[in-house]
KOLBA-794364 format. One record per residue (C-alpha): x, y negated, z negated; residue number from 0; residue in one letter. Coordinates in steps of 0.1 Angstrom, whole numbers, plus 5000, padded with zeros to 4 digits. Each point is the difference from the previous one (the first is absolute). Example, Ala and Ser with C-alpha at 12.3 -4.5 7.8 and 13.67 -1.06 7.14 Angstrom:
u:5123	v:5045	w:4922	bator:0	vovex:A
u:5014	v:4966	w:5007	bator:1	vovex:S
END
This chain:
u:5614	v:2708	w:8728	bator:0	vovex:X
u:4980	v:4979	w:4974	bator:1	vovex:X
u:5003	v:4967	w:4989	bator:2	vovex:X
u:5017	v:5010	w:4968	bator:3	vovex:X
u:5030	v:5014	w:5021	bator:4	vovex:X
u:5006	v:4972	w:5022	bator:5	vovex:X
u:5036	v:4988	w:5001	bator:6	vovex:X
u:5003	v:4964	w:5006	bator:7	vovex:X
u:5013	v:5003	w:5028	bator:8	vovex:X
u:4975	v:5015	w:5012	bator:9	vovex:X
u:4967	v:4977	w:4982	bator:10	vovex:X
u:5023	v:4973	w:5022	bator:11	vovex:X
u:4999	v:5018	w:5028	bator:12	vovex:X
u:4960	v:5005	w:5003	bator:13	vovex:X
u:4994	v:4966	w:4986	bator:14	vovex:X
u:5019	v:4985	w:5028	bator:15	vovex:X
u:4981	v:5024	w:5025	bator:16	vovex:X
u:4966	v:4984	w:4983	bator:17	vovex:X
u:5012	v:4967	w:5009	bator:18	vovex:X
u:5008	v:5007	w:5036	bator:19	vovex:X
u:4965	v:5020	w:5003	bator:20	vovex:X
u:4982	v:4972	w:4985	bator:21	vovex:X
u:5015	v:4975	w:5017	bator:22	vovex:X
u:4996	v:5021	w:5037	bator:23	vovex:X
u:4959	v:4998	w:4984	bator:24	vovex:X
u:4999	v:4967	w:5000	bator:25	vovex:X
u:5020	v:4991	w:5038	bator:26	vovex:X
u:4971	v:5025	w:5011	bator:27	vovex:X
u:4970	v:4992	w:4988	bator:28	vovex:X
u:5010	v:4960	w:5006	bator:29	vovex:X
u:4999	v:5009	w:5035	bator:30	vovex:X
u:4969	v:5024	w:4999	bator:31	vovex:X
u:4982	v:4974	w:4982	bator:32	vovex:X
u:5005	v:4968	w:5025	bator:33	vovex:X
u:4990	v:5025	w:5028	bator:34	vovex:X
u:4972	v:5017	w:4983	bator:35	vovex:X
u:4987	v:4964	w:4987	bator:36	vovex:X
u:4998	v:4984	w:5032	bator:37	vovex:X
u:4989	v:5029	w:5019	bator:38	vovex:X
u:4968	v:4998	w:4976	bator:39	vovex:X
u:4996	v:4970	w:5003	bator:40	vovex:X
u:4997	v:5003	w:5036	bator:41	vovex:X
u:4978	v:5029	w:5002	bator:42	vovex:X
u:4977	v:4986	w:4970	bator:43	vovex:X
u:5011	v:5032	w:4979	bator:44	vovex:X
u:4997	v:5001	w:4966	bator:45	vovex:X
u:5015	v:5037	w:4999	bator:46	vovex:X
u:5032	v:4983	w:5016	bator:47	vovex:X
u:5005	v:4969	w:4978	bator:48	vovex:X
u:4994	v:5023	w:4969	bator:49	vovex:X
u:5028	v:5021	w:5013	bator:50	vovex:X
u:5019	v:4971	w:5007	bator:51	vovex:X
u:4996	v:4987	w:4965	bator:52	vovex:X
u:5007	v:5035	w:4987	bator:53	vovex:X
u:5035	v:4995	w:5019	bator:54	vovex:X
u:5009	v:4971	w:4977	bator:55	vovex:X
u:4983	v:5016	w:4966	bator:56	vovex:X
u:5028	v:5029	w:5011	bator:57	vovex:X
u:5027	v:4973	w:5009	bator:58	vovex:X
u:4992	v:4990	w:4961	bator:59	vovex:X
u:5003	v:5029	w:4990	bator:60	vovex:X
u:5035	v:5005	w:5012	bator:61	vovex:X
u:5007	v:4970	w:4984	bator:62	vovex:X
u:4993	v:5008	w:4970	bator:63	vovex:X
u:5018	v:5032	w:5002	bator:64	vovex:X
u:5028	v:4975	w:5014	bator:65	vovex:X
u:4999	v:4982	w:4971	bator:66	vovex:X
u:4997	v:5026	w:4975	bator:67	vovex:X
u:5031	v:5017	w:5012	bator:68	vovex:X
u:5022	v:4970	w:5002	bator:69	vovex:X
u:5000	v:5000	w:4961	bator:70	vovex:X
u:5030	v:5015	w:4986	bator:71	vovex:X
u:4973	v:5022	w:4973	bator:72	vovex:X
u:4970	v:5006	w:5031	bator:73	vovex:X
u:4981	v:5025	w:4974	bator:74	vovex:X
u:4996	v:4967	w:4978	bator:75	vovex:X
u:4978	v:4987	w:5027	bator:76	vovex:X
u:4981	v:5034	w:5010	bator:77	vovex:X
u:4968	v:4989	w:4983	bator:78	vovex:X
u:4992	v:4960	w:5011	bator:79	vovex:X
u:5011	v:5015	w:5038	bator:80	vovex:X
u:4976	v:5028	w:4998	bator:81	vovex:X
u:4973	v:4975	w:4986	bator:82	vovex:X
u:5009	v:4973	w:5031	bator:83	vovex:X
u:4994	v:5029	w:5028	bator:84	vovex:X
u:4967	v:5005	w:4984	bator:85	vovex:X
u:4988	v:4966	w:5001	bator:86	vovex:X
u:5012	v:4996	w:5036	bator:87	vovex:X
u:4979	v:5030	w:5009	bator:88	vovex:X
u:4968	v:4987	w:4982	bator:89	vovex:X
u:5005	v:4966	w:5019	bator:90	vovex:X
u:4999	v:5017	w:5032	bator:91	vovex:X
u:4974	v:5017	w:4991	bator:92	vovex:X
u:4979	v:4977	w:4992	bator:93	vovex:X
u:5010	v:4975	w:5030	bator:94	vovex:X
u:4986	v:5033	w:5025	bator:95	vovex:X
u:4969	v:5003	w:4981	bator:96	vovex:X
u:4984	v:4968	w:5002	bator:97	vovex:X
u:5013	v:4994	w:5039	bator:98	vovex:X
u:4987	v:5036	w:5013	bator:99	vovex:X
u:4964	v:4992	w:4980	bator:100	vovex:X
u:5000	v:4970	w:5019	bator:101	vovex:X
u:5007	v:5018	w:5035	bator:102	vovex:X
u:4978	v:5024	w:4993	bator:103	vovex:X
u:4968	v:4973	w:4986	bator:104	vovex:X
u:5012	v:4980	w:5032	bator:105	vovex:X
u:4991	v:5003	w:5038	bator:106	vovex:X
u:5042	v:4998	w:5006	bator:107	vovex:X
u:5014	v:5026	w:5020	bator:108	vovex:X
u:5034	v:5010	w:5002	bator:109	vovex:X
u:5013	v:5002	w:5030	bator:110	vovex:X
u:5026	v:5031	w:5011	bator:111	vovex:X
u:5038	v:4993	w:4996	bator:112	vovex:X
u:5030	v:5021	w:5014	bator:113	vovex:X
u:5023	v:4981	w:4985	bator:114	vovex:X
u:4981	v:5011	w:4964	bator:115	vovex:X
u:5001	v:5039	w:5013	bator:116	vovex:X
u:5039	v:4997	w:5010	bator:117	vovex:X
u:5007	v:4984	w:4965	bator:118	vovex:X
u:4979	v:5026	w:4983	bator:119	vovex:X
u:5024	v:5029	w:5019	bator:120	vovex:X
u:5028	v:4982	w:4991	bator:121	vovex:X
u:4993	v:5004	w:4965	bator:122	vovex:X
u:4989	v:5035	w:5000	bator:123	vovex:X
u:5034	v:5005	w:5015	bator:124	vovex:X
u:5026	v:4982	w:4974	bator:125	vovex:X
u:4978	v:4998	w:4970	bator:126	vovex:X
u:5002	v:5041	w:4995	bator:127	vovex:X
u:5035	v:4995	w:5002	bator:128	vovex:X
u:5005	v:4970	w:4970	bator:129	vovex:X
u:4973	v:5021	w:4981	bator:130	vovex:X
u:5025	v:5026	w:5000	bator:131	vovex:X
u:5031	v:4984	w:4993	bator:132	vovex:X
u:4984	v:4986	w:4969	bator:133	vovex:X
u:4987	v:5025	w:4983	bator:134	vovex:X
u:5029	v:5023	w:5000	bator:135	vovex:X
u:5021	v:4971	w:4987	bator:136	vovex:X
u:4974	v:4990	w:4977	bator:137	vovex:X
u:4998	v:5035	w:4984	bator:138	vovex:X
u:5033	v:5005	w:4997	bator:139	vovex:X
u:5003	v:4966	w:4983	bator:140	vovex:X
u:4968	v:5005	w:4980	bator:141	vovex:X
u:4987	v:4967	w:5008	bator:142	vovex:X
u:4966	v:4993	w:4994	bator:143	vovex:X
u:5003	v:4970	w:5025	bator:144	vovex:X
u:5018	v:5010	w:5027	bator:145	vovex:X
u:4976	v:5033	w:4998	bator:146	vovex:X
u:4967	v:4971	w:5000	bator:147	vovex:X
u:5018	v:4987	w:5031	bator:148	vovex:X
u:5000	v:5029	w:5018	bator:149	vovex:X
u:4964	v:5001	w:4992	bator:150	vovex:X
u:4997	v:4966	w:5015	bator:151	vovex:X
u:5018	v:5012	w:5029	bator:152	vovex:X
u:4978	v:5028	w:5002	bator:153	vovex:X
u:4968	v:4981	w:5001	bator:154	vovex:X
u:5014	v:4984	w:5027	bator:155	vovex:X
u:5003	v:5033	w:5022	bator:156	vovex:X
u:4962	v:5008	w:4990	bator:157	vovex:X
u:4990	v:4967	w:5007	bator:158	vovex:X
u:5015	v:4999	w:5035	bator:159	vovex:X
u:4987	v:5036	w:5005	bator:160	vovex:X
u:4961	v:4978	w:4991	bator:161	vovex:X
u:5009	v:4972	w:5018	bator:162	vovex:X
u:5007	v:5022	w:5035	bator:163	vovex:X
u:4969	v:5021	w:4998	bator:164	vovex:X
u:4976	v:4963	w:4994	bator:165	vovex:X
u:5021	v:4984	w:5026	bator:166	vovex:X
u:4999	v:5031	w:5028	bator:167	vovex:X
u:4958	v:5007	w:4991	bator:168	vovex:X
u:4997	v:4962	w:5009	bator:169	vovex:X
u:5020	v:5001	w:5034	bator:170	vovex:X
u:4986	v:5032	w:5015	bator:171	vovex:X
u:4963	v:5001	w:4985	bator:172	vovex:X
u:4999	v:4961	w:4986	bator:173	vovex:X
u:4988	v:5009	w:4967	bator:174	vovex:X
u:5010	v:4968	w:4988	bator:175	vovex:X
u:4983	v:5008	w:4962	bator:176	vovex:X
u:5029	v:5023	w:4999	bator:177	vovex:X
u:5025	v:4973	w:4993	bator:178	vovex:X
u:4985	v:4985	w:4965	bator:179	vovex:X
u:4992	v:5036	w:4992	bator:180	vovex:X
u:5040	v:5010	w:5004	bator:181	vovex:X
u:5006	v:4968	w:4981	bator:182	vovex:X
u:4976	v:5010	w:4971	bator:183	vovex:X
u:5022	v:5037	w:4992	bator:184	vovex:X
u:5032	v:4978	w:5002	bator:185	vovex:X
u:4989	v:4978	w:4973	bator:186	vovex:X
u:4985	v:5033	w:4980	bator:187	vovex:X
u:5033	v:5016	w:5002	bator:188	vovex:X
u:5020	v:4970	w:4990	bator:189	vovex:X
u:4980	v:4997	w:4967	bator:190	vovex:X
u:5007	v:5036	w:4991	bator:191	vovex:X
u:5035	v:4995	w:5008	bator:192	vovex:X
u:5001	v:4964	w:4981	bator:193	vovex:X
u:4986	v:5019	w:4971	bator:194	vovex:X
u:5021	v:5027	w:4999	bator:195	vovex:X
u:5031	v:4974	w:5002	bator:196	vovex:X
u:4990	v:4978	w:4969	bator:197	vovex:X
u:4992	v:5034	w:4980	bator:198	vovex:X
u:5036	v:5013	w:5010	bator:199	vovex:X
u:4989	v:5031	w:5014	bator:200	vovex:X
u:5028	v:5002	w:5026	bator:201	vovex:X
u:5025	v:5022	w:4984	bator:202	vovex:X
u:4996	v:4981	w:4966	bator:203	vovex:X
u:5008	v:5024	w:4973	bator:204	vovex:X
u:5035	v:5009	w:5024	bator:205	vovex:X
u:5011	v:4969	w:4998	bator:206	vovex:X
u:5036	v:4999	w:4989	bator:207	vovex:X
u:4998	v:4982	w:4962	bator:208	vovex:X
u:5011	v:4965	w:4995	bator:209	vovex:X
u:5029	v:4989	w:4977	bator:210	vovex:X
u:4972	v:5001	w:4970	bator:211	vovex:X
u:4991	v:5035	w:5001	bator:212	vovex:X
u:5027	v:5016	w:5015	bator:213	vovex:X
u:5014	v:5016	w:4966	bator:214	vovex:X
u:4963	v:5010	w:4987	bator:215	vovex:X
u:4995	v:5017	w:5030	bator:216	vovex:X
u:5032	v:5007	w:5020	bator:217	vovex:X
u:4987	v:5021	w:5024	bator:218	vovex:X
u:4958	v:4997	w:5010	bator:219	vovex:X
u:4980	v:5027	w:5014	bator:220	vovex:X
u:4983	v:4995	w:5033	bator:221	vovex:X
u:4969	v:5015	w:4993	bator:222	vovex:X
u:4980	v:4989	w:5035	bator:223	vovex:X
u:5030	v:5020	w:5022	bator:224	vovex:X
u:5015	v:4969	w:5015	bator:225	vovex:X
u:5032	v:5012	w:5003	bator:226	vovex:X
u:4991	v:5034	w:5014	bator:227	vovex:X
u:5021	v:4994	w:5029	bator:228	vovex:X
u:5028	v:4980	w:4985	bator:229	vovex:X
u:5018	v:5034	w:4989	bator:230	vovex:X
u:5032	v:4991	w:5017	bator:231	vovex:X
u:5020	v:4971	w:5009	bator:232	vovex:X
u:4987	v:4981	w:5029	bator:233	vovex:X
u:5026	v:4987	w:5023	bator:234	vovex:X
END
């Protein structure tokens, strides 16, 4: 099913289900944030507060999916809410950067946390699950932004796959460089995601057309295969 063939009831349908995903996001990473944040701050880790902070750039994210979707025309606002998710990845970004140089210039050491490692499962457990959720309402859809907050979501898995191997090497063999390090390729992925948001480049050209283009081009292509799987109706 592509965009062009949507009935309505059906564009209400997965717009509703956007909400609710966007919204579960949000309650999540809230939680995984607080924990993550004071767990680094306990154990010194800048690994673990960057994750933390990554938990709100996603809670953001959801927002802006949130608020994108409770607009009776969301395709209107498909381009500022792409552009917003990219400037809340280049913030994180840059927030990890400068704190992991300083750990790493600096005679601090972090110092091993199992409540980090049990948060980091956690995510490798339900993000997979959001990530999924997402995308195969996003393609169906053809929304650019629900498919960059997938992304988001993603990042999040990779992250917490990062975050567990820096956190385990510096309980069992106290490599404590490894936190910063872990830190570094979550702020290097964040900017190639952050970049790829405020291009568009999730699922742009599928993008179901706004009220202003909708009768020169009634039905777009989706030349980058976003919709591959979205060849029948989802329940």
């Amino acid at each position: 099913m592509t965009t062009s063939t949507l009935t309505p009831q059906r564009r209400a349908l997965l717009s509703r289900r956007s909400l609710w995903l966007a919204y579960a996001t949000a309650g999540y990473n809230l939680l995984e944030g607080l924990v993550a944040i004071a767990a680094g701050a306990a154990a010194s880790s800048t690994a673990l507060i960057g994750f933390g902070l990554d938990s709100f750039v996603e809670v953001s994210s959801a927002a802006v999916v949130i608020w994108q979707f409770r607009s009776r025309v969301p395709e209107e606002r498909e381009r500022l809410a792409l552009r917003l998710i990219g400037v809340s990845f280049f913030a994180l970004a840059a927030w990890i950067t400068v704190d992991a140089g300083r750990s790493l210039l600096s005679d601090g050491d972090a110092s091993p946390s199992p409540v980090g490692i049990g948060i980091a499962v956690a995510s490798l457990i339900v993000m997979p699950l959001l990530v999924r959720a997402k995308r195969r309402t996003g393609r169906e859809l053809g929304s650019a932004t629900v498919m960059a907050d997938s992304t988001q979501t993603a990042l999040c898995t990779y992250l917490s796959a990062v975050l567990l191997v820096g956190l385990l090497l510096n309980a069992g063999l106290g490599w404590s460089w490894a936190d910063p390090i872990a830190a570094l390729i979550i702020a290097a992925v964040a900017v190639r995601e952050g970049i790829a948001a405020w291009r568009g480049d999730q699922c742009d050209d599928c993008a179901p057309p706004t009220r202003a283009t909708a009768t020169a081009d009634p039905a777009p292509s989706c030349t980058d295969g976003c919709q591959s799987d979205a060849a029948a109706p989802q329940p």
